[in-house]
Every structure is written in C-alpha cells, then in structure tokens.
N, C-alpha and C positions, 0 to 999 in steps of 0.2 A: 828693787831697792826699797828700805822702809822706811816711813816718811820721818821726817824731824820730829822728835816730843819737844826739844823745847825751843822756843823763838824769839826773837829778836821782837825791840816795838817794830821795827818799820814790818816785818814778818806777822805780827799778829795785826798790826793794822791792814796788812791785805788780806787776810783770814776773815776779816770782818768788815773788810769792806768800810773802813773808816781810817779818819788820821791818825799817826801818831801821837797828838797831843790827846785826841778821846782815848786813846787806849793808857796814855801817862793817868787823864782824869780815870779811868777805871780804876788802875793799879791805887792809887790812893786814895779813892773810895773804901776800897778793900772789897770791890765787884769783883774783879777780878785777882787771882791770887800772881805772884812773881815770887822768884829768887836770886839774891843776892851772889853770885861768882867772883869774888875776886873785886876789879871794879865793874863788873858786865852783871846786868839785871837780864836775866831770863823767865820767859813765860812761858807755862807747862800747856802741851797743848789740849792736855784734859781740863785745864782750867778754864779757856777759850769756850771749849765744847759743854760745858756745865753752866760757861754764862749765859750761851744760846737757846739750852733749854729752860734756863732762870726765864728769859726774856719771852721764847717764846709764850710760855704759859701763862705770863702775865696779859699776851693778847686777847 
C-alpha cells in the first residue's frame, strides 16, 4: 500500500513528532507549506520532508 502524500495536522504532528498547534505555528510561518480543500487544510508530505532537511542542516 502507498503511504498518504497528504495529511492531516494531527497526521503531520505525529510525522514530526510534535503538537498540533506547532505544526498550525509552522503552517503560518510559511515553514511549512498546506493546502486549502474545500474547508480541510492539507499537508503535502513532501513539505514535511523539506522542512526536516530545512532543519536538519541548520544543526
């Protein structure tokens, strides 16, 4: 089965290992990118994996 591209916050908050509200403060940062469905906000999960190597390299 192929994994999900896009997620949910509570979904990308366990992707990363953090709450839902750091992942709300990401999205309007504009750390991380979302999109807008309908009323459902989705998050790609190549944007997840771009923020991880944002961050890592910043170590």
């Amino acid at each position: 089965m192929e994994p999900k591209k896009m997620l949910t916050y509570r979904e990308a908050a366990e992707y990363l290992s953090v709450s839902e509200r750091t992942v709300w403060g990401l999205v309007k940062a504009n750390q991380i990118q979302a999109c807008k469905i309908g009323r459902l906000v989705r998050i790609p999960l190549t944007s997840l994996d771009e923020f991880i190597g944002r961050v890592m390299n910043q170590v």
